[in-house]
gemmi code that builds the backbone of each chain (N, CA, C; Angstrom):
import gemmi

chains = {
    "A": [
        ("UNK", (58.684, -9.196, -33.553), (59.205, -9.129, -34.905), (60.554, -8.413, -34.890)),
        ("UNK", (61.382, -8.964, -35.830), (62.848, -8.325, -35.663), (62.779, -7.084, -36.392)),
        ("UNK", (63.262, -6.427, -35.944), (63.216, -4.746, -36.338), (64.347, -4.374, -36.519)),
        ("UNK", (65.276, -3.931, -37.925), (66.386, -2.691, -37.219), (66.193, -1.234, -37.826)),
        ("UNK", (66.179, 0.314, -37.285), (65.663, 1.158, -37.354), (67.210, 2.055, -37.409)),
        ("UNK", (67.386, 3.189, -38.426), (68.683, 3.461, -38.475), (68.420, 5.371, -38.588)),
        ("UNK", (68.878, 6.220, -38.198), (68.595, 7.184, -38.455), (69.723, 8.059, -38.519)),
        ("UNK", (70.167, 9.160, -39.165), (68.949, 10.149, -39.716), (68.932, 9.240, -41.041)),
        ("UNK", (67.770, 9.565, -41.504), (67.163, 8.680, -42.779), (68.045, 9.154, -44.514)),
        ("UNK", (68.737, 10.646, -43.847), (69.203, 11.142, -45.159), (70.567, 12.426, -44.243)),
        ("UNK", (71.210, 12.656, -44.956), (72.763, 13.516, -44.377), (73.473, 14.238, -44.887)),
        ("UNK", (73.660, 15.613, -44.805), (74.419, 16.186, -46.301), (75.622, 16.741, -44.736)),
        ("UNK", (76.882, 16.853, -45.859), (77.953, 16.921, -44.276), (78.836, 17.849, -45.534)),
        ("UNK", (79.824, 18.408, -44.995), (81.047, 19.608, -46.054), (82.310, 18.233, -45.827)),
        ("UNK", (82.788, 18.432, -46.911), (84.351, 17.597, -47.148), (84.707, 17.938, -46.274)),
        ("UNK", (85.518, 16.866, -45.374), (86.321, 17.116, -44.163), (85.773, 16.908, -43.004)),
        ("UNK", (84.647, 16.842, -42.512), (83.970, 17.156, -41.315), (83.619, 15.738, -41.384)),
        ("UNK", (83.257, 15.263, -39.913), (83.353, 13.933, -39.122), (81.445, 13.639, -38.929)),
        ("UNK", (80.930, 12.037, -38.953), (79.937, 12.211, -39.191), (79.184, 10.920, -38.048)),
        ("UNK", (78.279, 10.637, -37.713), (77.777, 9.583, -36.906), (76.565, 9.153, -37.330)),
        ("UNK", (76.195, 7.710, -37.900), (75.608, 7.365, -38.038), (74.985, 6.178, -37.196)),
        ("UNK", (73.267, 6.164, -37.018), (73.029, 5.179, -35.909), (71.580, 4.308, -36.396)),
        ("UNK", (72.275, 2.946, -35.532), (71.244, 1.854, -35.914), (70.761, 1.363, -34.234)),
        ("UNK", (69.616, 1.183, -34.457), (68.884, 0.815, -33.240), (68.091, -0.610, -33.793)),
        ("UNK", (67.995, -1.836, -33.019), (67.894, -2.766, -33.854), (67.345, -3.865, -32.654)),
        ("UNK", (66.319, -4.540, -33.005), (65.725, -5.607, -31.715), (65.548, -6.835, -32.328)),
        ("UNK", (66.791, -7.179, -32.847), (66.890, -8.626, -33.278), (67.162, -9.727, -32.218)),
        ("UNK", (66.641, -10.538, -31.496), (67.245, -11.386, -30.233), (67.055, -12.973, -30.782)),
        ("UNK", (67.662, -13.777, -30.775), (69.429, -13.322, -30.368), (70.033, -13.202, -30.929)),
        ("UNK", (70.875, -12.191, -30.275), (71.859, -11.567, -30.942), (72.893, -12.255, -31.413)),
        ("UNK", (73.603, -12.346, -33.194), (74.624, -12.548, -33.688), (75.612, -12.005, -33.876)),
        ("UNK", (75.210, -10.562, -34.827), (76.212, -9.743, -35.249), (75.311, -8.954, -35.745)),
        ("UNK", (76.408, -7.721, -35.944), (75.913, -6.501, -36.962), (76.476, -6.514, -38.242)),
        ("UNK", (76.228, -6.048, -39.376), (76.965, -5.942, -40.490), (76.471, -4.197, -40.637)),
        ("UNK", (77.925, -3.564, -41.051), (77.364, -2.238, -41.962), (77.719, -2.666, -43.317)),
        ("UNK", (76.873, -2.198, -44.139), (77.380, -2.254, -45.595), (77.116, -0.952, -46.033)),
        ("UNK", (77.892, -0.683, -47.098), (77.879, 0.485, -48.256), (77.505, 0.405, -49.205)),
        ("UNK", (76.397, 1.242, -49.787), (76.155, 0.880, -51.040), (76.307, 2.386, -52.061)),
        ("UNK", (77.002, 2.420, -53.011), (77.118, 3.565, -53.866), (76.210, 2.853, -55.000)),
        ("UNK", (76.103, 4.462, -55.501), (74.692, 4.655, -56.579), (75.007, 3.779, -57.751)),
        ("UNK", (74.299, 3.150, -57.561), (74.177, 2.225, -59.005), (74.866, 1.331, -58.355)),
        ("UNK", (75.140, 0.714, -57.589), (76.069, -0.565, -57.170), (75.448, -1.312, -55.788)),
        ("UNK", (75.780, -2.481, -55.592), (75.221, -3.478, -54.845), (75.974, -3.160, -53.039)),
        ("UNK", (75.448, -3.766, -51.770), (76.016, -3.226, -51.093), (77.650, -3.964, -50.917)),
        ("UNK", (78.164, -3.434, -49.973), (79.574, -4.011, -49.616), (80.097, -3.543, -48.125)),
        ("UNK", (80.528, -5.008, -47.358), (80.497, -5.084, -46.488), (81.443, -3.631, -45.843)),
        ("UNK", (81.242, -3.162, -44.578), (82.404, -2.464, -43.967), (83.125, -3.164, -42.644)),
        ("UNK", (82.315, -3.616, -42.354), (82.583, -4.134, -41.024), (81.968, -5.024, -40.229)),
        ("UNK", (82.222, -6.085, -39.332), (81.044, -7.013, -38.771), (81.870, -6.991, -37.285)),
        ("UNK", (80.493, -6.766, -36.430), (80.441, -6.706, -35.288), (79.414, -8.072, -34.669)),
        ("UNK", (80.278, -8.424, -33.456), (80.075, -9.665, -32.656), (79.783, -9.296, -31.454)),
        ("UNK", (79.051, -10.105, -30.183), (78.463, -9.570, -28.963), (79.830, -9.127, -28.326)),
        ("UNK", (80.658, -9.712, -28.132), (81.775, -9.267, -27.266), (82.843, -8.284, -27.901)),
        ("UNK", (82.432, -7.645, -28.696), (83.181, -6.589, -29.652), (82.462, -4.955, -29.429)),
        ("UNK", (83.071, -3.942, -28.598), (82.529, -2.699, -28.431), (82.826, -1.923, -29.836)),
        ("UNK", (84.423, -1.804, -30.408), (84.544, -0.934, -31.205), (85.202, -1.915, -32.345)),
        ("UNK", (85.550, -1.292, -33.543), (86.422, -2.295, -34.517), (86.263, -0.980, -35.948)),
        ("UNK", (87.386, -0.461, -36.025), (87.713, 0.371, -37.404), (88.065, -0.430, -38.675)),
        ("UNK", (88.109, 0.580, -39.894), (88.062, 0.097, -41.102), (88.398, 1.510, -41.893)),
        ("UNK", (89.969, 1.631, -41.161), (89.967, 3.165, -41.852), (89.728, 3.919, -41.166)),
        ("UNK", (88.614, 5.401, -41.826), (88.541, 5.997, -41.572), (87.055, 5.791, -40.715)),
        ("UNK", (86.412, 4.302, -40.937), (85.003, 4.038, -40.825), (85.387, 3.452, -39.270)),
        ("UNK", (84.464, 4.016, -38.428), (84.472, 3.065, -36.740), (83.051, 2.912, -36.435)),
        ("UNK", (82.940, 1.552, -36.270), (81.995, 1.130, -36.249), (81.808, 0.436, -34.382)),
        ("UNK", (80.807, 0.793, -33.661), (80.490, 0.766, -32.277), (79.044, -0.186, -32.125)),
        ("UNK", (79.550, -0.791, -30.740), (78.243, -1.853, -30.902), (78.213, -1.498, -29.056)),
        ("UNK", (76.842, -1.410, -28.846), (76.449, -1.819, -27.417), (75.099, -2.912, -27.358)),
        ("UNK", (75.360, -3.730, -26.908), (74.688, -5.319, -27.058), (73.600, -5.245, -25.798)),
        ("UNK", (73.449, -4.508, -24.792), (72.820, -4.101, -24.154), (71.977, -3.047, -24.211)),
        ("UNK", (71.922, -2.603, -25.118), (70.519, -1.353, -25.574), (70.688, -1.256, -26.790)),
        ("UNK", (71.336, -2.310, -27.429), (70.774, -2.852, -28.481), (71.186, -1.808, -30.035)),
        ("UNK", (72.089, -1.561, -29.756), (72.669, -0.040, -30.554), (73.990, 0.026, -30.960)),
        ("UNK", (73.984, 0.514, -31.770), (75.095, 0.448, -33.052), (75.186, 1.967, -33.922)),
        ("UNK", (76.398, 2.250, -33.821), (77.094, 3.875, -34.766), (78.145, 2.781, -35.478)),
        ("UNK", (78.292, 4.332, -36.772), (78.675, 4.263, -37.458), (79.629, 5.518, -37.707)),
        ("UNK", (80.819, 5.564, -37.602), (81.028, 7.062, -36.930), (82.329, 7.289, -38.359)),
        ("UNK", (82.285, 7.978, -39.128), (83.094, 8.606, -40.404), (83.968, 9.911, -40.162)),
        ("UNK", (85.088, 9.802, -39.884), (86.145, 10.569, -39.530), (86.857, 11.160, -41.103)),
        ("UNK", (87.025, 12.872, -41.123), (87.386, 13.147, -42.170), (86.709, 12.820, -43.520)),
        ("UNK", (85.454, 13.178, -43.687), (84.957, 12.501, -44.951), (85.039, 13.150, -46.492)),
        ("UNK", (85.458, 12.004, -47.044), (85.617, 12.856, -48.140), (84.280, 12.260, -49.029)),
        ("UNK", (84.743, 13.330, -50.674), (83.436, 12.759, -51.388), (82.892, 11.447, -51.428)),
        ("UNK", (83.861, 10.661, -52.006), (83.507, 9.131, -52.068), (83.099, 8.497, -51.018)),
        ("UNK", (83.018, 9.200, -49.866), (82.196, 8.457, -49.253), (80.547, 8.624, -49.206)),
        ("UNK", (80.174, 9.651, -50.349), (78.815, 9.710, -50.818), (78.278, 8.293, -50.920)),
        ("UNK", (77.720, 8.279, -50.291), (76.745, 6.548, -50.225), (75.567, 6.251, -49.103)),
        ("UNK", (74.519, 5.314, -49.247), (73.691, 4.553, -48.495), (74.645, 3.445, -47.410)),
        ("UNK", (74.246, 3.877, -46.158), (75.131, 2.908, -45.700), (74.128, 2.115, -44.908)),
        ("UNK", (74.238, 0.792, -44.868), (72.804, 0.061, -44.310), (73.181, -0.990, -43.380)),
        ("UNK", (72.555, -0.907, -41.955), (72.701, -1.871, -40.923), (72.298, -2.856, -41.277)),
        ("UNK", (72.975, -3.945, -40.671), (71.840, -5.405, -40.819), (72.861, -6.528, -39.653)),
        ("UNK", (71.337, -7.098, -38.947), (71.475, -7.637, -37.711), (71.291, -9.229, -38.181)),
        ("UNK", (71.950, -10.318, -37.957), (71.372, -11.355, -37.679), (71.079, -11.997, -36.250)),
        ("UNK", (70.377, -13.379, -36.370), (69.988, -13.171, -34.737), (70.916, -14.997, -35.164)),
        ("UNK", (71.057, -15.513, -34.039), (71.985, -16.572, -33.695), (70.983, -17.837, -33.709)),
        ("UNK", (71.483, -19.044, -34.785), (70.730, -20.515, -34.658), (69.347, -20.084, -35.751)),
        ("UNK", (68.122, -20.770, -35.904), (67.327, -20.593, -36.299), (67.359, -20.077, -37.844)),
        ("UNK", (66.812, -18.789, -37.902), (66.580, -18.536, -39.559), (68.041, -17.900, -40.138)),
        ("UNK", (68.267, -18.331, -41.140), (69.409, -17.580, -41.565), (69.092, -16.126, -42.106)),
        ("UNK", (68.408, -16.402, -42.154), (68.216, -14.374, -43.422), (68.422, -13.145, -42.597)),
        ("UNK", (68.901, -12.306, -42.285), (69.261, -11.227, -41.537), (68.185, -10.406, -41.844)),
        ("UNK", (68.203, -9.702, -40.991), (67.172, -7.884, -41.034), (67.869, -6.835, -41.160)),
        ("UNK", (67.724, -6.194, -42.620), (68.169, -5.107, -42.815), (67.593, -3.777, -42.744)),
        ("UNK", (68.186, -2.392, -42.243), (67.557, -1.678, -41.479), (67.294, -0.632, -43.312)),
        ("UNK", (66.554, 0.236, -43.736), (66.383, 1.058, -44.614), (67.542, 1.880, -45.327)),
        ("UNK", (68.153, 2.188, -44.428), (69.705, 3.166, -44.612), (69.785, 4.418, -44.473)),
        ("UNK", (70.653, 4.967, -44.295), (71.034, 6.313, -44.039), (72.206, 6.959, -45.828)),
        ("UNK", (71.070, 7.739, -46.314), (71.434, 8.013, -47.093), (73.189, 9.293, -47.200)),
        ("UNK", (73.940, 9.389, -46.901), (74.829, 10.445, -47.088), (75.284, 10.967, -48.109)),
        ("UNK", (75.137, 12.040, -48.128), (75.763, 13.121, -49.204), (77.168, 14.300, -48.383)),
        ("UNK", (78.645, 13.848, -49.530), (79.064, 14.792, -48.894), (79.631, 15.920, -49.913)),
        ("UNK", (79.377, 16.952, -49.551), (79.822, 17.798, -50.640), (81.271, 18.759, -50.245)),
        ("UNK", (81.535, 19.427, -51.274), (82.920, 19.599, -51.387), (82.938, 21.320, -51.148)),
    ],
    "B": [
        ("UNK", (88.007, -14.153, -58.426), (87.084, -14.674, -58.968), (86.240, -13.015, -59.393)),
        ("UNK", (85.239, -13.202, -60.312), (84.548, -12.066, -61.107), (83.433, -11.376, -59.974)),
        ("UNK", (83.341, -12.066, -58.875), (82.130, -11.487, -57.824), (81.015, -12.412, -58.538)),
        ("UNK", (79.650, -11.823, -57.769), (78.270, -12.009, -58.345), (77.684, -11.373, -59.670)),
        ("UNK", (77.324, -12.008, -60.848), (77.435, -11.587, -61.862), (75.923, -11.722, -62.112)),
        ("UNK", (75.156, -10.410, -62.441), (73.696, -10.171, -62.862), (73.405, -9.773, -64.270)),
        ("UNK", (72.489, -10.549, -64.683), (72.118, -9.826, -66.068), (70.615, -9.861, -66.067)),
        ("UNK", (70.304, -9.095, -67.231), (70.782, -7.916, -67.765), (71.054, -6.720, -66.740)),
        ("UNK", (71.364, -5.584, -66.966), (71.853, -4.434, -65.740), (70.522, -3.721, -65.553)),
        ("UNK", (70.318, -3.345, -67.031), (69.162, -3.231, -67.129), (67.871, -3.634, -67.925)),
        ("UNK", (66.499, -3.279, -67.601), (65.708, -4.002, -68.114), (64.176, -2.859, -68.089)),
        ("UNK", (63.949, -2.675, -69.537), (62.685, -1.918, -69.211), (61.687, -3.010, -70.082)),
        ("UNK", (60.132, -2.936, -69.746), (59.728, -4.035, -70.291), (57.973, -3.332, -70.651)),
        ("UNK", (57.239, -3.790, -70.864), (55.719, -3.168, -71.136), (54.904, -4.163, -69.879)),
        ("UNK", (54.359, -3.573, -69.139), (52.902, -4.389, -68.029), (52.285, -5.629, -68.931)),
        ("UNK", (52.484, -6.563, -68.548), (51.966, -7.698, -69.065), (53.294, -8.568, -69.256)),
        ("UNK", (54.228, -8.140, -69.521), (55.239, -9.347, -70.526), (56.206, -9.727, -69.324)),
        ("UNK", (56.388, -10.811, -69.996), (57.300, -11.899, -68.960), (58.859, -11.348, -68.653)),
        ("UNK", (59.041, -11.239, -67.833), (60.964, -10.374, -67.358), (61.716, -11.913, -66.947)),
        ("UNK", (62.657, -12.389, -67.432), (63.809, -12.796, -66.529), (64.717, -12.306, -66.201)),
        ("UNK", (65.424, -12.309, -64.705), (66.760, -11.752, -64.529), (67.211, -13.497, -64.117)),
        ("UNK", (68.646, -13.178, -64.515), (69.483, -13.705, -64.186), (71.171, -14.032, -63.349)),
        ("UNK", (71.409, -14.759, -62.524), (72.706, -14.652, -61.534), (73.227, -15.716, -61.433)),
        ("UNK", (75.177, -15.321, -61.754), (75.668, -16.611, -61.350), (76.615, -15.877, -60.119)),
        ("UNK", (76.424, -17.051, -59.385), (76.963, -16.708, -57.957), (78.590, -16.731, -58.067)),
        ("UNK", (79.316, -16.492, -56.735), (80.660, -16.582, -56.636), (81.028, -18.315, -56.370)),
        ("UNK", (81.827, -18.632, -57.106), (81.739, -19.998, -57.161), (82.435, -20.628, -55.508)),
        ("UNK", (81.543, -21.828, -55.469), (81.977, -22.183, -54.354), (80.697, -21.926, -52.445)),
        ("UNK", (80.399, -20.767, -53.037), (79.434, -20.403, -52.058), (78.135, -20.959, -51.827)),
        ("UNK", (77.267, -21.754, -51.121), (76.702, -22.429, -50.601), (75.383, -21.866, -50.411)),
        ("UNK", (74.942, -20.468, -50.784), (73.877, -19.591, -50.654), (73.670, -18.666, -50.798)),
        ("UNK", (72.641, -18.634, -51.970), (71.720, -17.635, -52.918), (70.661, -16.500, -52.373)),
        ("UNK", (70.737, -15.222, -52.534), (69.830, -14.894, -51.939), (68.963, -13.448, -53.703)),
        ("UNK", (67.821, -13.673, -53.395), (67.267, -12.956, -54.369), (66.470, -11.424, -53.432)),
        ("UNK", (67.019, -10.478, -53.665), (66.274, -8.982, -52.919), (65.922, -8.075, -53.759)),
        ("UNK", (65.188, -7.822, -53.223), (64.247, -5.907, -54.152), (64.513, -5.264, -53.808)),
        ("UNK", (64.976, -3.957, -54.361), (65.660, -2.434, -53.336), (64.286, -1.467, -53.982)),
        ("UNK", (63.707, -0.541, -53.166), (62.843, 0.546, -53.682), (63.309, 1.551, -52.416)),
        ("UNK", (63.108, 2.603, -53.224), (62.908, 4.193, -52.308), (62.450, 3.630, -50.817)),
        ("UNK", (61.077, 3.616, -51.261), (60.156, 3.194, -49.959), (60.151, 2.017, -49.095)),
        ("UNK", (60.651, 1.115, -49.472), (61.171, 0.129, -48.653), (62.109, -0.405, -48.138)),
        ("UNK", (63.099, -0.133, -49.339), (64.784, -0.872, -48.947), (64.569, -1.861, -49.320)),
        ("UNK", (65.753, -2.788, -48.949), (66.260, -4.125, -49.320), (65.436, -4.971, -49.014)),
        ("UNK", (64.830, -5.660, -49.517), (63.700, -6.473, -49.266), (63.900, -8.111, -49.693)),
        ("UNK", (64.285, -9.021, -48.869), (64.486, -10.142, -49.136), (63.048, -11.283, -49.417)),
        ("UNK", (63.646, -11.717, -51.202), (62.542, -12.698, -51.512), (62.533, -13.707, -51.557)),
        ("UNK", (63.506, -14.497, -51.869), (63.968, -15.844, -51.280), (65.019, -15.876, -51.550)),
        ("UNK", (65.927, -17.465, -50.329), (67.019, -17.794, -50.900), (67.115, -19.730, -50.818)),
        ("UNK", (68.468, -19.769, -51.188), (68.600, -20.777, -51.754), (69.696, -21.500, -50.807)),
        ("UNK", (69.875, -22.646, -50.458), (71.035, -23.510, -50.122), (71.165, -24.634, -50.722)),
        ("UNK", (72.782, -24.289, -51.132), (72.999, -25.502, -52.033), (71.798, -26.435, -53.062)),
        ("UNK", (71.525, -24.998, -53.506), (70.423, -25.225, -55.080), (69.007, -25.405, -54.511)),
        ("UNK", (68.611, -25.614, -53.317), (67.286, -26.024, -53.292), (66.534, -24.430, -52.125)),
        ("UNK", (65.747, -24.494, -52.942), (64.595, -23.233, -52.202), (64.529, -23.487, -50.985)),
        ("UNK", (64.996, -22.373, -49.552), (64.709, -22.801, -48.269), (63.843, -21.601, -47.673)),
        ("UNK", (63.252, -20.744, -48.270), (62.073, -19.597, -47.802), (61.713, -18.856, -49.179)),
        ("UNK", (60.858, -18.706, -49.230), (60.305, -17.878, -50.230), (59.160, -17.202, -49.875)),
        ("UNK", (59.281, -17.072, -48.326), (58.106, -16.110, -48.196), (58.226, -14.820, -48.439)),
        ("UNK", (58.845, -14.366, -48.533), (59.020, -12.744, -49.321), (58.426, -12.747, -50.722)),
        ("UNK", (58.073, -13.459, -51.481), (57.977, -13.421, -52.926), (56.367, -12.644, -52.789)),
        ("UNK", (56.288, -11.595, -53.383), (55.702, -10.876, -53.302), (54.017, -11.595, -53.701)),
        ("UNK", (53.960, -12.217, -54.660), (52.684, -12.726, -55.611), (53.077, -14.127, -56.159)),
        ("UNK", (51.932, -14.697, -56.842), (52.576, -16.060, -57.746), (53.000, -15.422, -58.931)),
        ("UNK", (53.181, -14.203, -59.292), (53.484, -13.885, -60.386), (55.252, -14.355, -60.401)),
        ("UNK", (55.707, -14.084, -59.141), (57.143, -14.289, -59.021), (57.715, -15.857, -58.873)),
        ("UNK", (58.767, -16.154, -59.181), (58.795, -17.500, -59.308), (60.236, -17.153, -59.698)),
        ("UNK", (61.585, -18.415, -58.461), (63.040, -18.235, -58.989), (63.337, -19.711, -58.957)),
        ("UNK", (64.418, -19.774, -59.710), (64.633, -21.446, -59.516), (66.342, -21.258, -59.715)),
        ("UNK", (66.724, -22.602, -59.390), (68.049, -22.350, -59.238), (68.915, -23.899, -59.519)),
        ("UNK", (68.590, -24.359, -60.804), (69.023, -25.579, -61.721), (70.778, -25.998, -61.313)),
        ("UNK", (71.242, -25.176, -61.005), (72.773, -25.894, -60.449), (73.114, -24.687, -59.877)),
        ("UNK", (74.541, -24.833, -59.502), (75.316, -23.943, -58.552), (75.714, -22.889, -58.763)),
        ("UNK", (75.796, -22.612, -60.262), (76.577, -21.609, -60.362), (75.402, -20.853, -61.618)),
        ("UNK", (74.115, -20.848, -61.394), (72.856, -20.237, -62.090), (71.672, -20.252, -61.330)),
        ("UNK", (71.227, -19.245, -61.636), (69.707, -18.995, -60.876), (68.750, -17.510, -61.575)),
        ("UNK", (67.879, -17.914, -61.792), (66.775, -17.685, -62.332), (65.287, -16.409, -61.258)),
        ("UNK", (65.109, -15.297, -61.685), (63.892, -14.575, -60.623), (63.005, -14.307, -62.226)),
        ("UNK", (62.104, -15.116, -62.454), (60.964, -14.521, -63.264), (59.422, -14.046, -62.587)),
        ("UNK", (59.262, -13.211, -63.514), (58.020, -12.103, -62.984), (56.879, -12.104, -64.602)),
        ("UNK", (56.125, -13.174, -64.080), (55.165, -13.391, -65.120), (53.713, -13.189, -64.878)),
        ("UNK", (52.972, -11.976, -65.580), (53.034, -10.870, -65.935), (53.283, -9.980, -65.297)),
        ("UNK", (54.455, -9.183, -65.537), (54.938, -8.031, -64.788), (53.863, -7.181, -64.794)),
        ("UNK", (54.384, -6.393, -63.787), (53.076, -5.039, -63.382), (54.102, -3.605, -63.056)),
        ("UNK", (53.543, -2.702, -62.997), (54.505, -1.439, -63.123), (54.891, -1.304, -61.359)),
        ("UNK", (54.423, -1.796, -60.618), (54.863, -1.544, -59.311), (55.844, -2.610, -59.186)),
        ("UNK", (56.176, -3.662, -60.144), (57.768, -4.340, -59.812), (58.806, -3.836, -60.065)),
        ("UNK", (58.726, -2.363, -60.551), (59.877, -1.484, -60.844), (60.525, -1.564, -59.626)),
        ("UNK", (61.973, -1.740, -59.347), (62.384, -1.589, -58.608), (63.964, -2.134, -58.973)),
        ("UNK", (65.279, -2.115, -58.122), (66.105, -2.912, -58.580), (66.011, -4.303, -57.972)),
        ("UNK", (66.806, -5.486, -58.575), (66.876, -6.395, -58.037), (68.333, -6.864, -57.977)),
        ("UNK", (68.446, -7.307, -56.523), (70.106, -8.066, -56.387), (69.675, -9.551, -56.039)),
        ("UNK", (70.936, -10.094, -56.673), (71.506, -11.263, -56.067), (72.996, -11.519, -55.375)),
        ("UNK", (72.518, -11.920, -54.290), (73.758, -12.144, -53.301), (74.313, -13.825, -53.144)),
        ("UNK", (75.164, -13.563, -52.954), (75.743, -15.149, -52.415), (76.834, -15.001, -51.327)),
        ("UNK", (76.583, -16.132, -50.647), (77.430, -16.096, -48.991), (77.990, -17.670, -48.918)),
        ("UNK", (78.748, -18.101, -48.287), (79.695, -19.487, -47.758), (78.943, -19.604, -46.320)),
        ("UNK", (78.797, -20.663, -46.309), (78.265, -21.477, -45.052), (78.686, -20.945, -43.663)),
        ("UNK", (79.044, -20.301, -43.316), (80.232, -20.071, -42.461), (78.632, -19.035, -41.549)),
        ("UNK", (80.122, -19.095, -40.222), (78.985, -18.041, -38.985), (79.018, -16.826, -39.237)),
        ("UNK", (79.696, -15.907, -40.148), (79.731, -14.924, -40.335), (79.088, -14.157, -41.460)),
        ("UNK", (78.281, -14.808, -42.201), (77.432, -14.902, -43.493), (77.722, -13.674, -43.865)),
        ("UNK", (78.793, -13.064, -44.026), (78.741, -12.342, -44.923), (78.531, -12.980, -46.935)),
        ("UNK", (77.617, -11.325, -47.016), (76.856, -11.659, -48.528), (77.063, -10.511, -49.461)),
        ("UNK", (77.736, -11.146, -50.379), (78.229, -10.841, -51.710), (77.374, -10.356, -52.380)),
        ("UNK", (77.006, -8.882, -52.721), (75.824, -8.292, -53.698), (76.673, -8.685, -55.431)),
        ("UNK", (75.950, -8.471, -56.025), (75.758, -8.402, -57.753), (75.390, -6.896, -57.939)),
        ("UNK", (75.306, -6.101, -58.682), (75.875, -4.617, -59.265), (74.167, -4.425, -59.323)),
        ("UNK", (73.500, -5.706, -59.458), (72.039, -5.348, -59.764), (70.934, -5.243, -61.252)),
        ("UNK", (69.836, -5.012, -61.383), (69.283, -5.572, -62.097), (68.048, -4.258, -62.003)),
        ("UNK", (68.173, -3.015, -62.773), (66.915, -2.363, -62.694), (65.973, -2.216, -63.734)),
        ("UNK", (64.790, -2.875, -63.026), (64.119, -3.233, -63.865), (62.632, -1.525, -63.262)),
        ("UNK", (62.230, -1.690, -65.020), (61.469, -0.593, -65.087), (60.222, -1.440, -65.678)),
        ("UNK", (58.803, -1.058, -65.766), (57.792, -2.104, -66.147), (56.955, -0.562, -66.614)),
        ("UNK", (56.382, -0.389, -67.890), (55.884, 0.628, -68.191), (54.049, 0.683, -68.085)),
    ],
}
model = gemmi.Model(1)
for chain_id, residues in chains.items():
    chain = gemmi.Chain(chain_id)
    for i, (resn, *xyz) in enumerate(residues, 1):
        res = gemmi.Residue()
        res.name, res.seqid = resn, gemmi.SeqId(i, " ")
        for name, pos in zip(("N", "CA", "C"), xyz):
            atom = gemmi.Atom()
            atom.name, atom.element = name, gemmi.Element(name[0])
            atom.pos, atom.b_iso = gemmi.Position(*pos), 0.0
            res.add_atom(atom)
        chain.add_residue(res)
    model.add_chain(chain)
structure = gemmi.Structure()
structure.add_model(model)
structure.setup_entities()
């Protein structure tokens, strides 16, 4: 069964300080990763999409890391400020076959000031 | 274009009575997807749609649930008789055919069932 598993489950960090978030995920085969963001009260939105032959790929201040061989994925937030208070949620698709992706629970962050 | 557009935003209702939500997609996009967000579960996909016609609906929780999707740019999630554990929010997404499926959320739909 496709699984993706993301932890820590919840994150409180001080304005300014740098943060890592991680998805562990056994979707085969492998397509891509998506991170999305979701702020309170709002739907998610993409940050970034990662492909098998893609290690790193930024979005700002957001760097997003893929290793396709143990199956693992960060999410790494440089300088954070408030607005980046949000759920940020992995999701794996696997290649051919079903279209619907597996999305992992999320990692809730809080950053305070 | 306006994004994915959900109504109502919100929705509180009494156990027993019939809820519709409603979504019109980003025009042009080729596939519908209907999800439940809760505390305890997350994003929970209940069915979706290509090019108007139902292609999984095994997520749909009960026969109480039931979505339909009459043309391209409307679609329909009714919950007949609601129960207080369908509290939860609901999105609709839409995505373009393409290998990269990225999917377009809607702002959402929280529904409360008393």
């Amino acid at each position: 069964k496709n699984q993706v598993e993301q932890s820590p489950q919840s994150l409180i960090i001080l304005e300014g300080k740098n943060c890592t978030l991680q998805c562990n995920y056994t979707v085969s085969p492998f397509s891509n990763l998506r991170w999305y963001k979701q702020d309170t009260g709002r739907g998610p939105v993409s940050l970034t999409i990662m492909t098998f032959s893609e290690n790193t790929k930024s979005n700002g201040r957001y760097t997003a890391t893929l290793d396709a061989d143990t199956k693992q994925s960060s999410l790494h937030i440089t300088a954070s400020q408030l607005s980046d208070s949000a759920s940020y949620i992995c999701v794996v698709s696997e290649t051919g076959g079903s279209y619907i992706p597996t999305f992992g629970r999320g990692t809730s962050l809080i950053v305070h000031p | 274009d306006a994004g994915v557009i959900q109504s109502p935003r919100h929705e509180v209702t009494e156990m027993g009575q019939e809820v519709t939500l409603r979504c019109k997609p980003i025009s042009g996009h080729d596939y519908l997807f209907w999800y439940r967000q809760t505390m305890m579960r997350g994003l929970e996909l209940l069915i979706y749609f290509n090019n108007n016609v139902p292609i999984d609906d095994s997520g749909m929780p009960e026969d109480r649930f039931s979505a339909k999707m009459p043309n391209a740019s409307f679609s329909t999630l009714k919950i007949q008789p609601s129960e207080p554990r369908d509290s939860a929010v609901y999105f609709c997404a839409s995505s373009r055919a393409s290998g990269n499926n990225e999917q377009f959320f809607g702002p959402g739909t929280r529904l409360t069932v008393l």
